[in-house]
N, C-alpha and C positions, 0 to 999 in steps of 0.2 A: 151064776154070780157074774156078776162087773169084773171084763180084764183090763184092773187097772189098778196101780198104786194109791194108797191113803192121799197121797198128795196130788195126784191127778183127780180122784172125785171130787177135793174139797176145792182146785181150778176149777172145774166143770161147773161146783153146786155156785159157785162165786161170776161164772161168764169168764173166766179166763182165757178159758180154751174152747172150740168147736165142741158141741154135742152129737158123738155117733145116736141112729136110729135106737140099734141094737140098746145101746147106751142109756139111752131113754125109757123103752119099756123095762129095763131090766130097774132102775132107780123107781119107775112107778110101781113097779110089782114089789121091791122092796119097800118104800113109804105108803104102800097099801092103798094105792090110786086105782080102781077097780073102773071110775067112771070112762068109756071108751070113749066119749065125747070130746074129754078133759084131757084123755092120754093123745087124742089126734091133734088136738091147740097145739100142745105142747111137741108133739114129732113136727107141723108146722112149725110151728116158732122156732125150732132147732134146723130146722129147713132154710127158713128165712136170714137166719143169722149167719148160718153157713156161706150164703149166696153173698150175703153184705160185705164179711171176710175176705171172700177170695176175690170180690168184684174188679176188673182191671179197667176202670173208666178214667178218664181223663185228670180227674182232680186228684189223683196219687201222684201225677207228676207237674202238680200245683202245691209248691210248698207255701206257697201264700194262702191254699183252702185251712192250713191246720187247723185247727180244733172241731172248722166247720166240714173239714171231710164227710167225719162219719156221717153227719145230716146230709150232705148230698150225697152220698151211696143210698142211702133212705131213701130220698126221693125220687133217686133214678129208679128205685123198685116198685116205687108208690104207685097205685092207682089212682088215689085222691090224696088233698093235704088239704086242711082245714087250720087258718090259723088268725089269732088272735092278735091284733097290735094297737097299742094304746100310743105309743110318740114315734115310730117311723112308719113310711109308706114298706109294704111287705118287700121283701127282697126279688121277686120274682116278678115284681112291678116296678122296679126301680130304674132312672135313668143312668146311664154314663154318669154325667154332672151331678147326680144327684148321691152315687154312688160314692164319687169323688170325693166331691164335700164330706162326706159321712167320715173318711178314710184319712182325709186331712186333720178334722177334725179329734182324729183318736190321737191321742199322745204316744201313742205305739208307735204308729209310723212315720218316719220322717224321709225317707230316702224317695223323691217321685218316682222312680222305675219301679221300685217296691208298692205303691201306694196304685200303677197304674197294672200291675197283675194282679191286684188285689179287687180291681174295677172289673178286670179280664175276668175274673172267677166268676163273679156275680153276672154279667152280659153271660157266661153261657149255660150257667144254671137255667136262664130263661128258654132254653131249648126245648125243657119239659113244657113247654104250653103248647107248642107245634108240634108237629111229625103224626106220625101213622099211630102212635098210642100217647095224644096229648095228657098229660096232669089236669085233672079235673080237682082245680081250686075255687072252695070257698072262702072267701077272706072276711071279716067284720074288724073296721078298723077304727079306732076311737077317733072322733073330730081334732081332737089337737094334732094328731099327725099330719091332718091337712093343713092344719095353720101355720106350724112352726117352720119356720122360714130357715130351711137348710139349704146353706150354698145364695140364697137371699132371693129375690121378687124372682130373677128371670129362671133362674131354677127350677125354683118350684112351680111358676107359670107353665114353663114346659114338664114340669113334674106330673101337674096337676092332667096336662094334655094324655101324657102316657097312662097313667092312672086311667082314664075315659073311654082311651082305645082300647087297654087290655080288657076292660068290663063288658065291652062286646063281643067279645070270643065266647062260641059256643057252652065252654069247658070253664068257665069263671062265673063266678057268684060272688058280687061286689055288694055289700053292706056298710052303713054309718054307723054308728052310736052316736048318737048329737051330745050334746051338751044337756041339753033341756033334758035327757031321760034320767036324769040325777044317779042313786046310786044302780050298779047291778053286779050281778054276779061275779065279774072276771075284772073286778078293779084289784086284784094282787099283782096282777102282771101278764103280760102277755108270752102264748104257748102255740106249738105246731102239732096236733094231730095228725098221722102217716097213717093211712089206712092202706092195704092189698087187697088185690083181685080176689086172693084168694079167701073159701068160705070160711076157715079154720084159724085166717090170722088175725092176730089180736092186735089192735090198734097199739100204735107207739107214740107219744106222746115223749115231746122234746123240749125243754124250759131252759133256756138262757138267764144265767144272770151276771153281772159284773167279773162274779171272780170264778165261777165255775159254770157247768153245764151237766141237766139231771135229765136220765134219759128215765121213763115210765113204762113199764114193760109189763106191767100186772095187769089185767084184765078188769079187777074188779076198783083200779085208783084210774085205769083209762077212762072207763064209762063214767066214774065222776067228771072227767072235763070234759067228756061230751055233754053229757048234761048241764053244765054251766057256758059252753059255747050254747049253746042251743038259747038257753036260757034268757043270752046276753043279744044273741040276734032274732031274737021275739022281741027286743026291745029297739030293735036298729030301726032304721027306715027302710023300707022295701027298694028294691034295687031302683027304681026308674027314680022317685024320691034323693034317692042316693047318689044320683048321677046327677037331679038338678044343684042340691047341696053343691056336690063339687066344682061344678061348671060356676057356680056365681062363686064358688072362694076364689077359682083361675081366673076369674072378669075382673075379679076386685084388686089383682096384684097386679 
């Protein structure tokens, strides 16, 4: 049996608390999970979770990362991030100024020293595209992100320039959705897909909205949004296509 109190399995069964291994097989062999394929996801995913917990990376002593921590413990674990954006340039793409604007713009912040660690967070999140185990990002970004003038022409001019240089890195797969492809699959909203190395871990999926933040940890509601990513960039235009799109929005500002 489980050595553990009625109120520690029901944290455990809730993500409260850390899952021991022991812990694991002992709750599968009780809910009669027989599948060993099924029992290694899961000692995985209790692996993975583990490591996100104790992780001691720079953004715990970024009280401006709040809410956004836990996504960047994610992504320092990430192998790849797949993500979805319909009104901003992806954060991993983003300039200083453009970051700025973004941060001005929230009615949240008003203190500039406040608003300029909040710029700091995002500049070094983009570390994951360099170093010895870069983030292999696929991005597919709706056309209005390109259009909307955050921070206004010279911004985004030079927005648009960073946008162009990160799409030539090795490790990036830059996508449009025009205008013209009318509807598709991922007009609800845009999502980040966290996939690992590893072969047993289950994709994490991460959705943003106004007033909260839903994190997707089931295997069988993650492969829905790969599927509707996927779905959404068979509709995009092919990266070199995508690169001319943006070079004439930057000529036009």
């Amino acid at each position: 049996m489980i050595s553990a109190t009625n109120s520690k399995i029901v944290k455990m069964e809730r993500g409260w608390v850390p899952m021991r291994d022991p812990d694991v097989r002992v709750l599968c062999e009780f809910y009669g999970l027989e599948d060993s394929k099924a029992v290694g996801r899961l000692l995985e995913l209790a692996r993975l979770d583990r490591e996100r917990r104790k992780a001691k990376g720079w953004w715990q002593h970024s009280p401006q990362a709040g809410a956004l921590a836990e996504y960047i413990a994610m992504e320092d674990m990430a192998s790849q991030v797949r993500t979805w954006q319909m009104s901003l340039i992806p954060g991993l793409f983003q300039t200083a100024e453009y970051a700025r604007s973004l941060a001005v713009s929230d009615a949240v912040w008003e203190d500039p020293d406040e608003i300029e660690r909040i710029v700091e967070v995002r500049m070094k999140r983009q570390a994951r595209l360099h170093g010895d185990r870069p983030l292999q990002v696929y991005a597919v970004v709706w056309e209005a992100a390109l259009r909307q003038l955050i921070g206004g022409q010279e911004v985004m001019r030079a927005q648009l320039d960073r946008v162009l240089e990160v799409a030539q890195l090795p490790n990036v797969r830059l996508q449009v959705l025009p205008f013209r492809a009318g509807g598709h699959p991922c007009v609800a909203g845009p999502f980040n897909i966290i996939s690992f190395a590893e072969a047993e871990a289950v994709d994490v999926v991460h959705v943003d909205t106004i007033a909260s933040t839903v994190w997707v940890e089931n295997e069988a509601e993650s492969d829905v949004y790969s599927t509707y990513f996927d779905r959404t960039a068979r509709l995009s235009l092919a990266q070199h296509d995508s690169a001319v799109l943006i070079d004439s929005l930057r000529k036009g500002m």
